[in-house]
C-alpha positions, 0 to 999 in steps of 0.5 A: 500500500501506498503511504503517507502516514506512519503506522503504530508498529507493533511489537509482533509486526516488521514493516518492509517498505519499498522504494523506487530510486528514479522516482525520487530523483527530484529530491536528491539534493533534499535528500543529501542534506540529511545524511551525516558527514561519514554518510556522505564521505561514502558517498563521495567513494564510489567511483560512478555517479550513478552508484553515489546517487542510489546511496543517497537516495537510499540512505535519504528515504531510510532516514526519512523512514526512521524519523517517521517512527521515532518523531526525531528529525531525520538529519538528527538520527544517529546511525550507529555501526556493528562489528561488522558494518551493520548499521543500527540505532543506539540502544535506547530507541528500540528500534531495529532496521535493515536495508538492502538496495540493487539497481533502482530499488530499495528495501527497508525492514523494520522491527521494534523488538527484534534484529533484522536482516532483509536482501533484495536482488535484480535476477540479472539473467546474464550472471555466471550463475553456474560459476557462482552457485559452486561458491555458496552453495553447500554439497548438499544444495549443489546436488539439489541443483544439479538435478534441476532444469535450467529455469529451475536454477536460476529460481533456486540460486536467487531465492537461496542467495538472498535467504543467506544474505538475510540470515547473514544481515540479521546477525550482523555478518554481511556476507561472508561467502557463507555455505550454511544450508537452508530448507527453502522447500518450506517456504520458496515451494510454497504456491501464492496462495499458500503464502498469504495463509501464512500471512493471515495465520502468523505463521511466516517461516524464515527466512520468509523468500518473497517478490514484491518486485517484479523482476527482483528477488527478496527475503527477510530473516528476523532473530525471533518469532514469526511476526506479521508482516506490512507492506508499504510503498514509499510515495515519491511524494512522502516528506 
């Protein structure tokens, strides 16, 4: 749904909000302005304007997420850092968040009592996905994909790629080119259907592999108990 008010969020739900970059780029100067001085050293470091832009945009629009919640000024939010270069709040807001961005979209996931880790990926067709599966898939899943048709592959390695790196987001890692195997059968099998009486029943499995965008792959691990879960839409027209 599309939103200009911030919902209650409760303490059983994680809110992931959608952004589309290009959408915002009229804003761009605004949205510069909020960040930090170590935010827009960043920045300034990649070396395409391009990827400079989606930064700031994205770390724009998280910040203006995150002052909707707490009712702070977004430019006054301190973003902390963890041990791994996860980003947080400080410990007294009870507040925990994750983003992810690639290509021209973002995604936000937020959460009152519990850590959060959310991965969105284009499905880019023309990567070596053969060359990569061998990289961070365990024996185990290798044998499971080797067994499976062509477009059964490329289904199986995003879906598995972005579950890792959630799982990996929420406790702090980042990616680490891990192998740990996950059973993907009890949610990625899963038919539309299905999914939404998951959602209805409080019953989401993680990590919970879901397409909000087309064209994109995504998952959302939470270090805790099934929470319901919110979509929302960042309206271009949002403050």
């Amino acid at each position: 749904m599309n939103s200009k008010e911030y919902h209650p969020l409760k303490l059983n739900e994680v809110h992931i909000w959608s952004a589309c970059l290009s959408e915002n780029e009229s804003q761009m100067p605004y949205f510069a302005s909020l960040l930090s001085h170590d935010e827009q050293e960043r920045a300034s470091c990649f070396r395409f304007f391009r990827d400079q832009k989606r930064f700031t945009l994205s770390r724009g629009i998280l910040r203006s997420l995150l002052a909707g919640y707490l009712g702070e000024a977004p430019q006054r939010i301190e973003i902390l850092y963890g041990l791994w270069g996860k980003p947080c709040l400080p410990k007294e807001k009870a507040l925990s968040f994750n983003l992810s961005h690639s290509e021209d979209y973002a995604l936000y996931a937020i959460t009152q009592s519990y850590e959060v880790g959310i991965d969105l990926e284009y499905r880019d067709t023309s990567l070596e996905i053969e060359d990569m599966a061998r990289s961070i898939f365990s024996i185990a899943e290798l044998s499971h994909w080797n067994a499976l048709t062509p477009e059964e592959k490329t289904s199986f390695f995003f879906e598995s790629w972005v579950s890792k790196e959630a799982f990996l987001k929420a406790s702090g890692k980042g990616w680490l080119e891990s192998k740990q195997e996950y059973t993907q059968a009890s949610t990625n099998s899963l038919k539309q259907e299905q999914k939404n009486d998951l959602l209805e029943n409080d019953e989401i499995l993680y990590p919970y592999y879901f397409e909000s965008i087309p064209g994109y792959a995504s998952a959302l691990y939470v270090e805790g108990p099934p929470l319901t879960i919110l979509h929302y839409v960042w309206d271009k027209d949002c403050p």
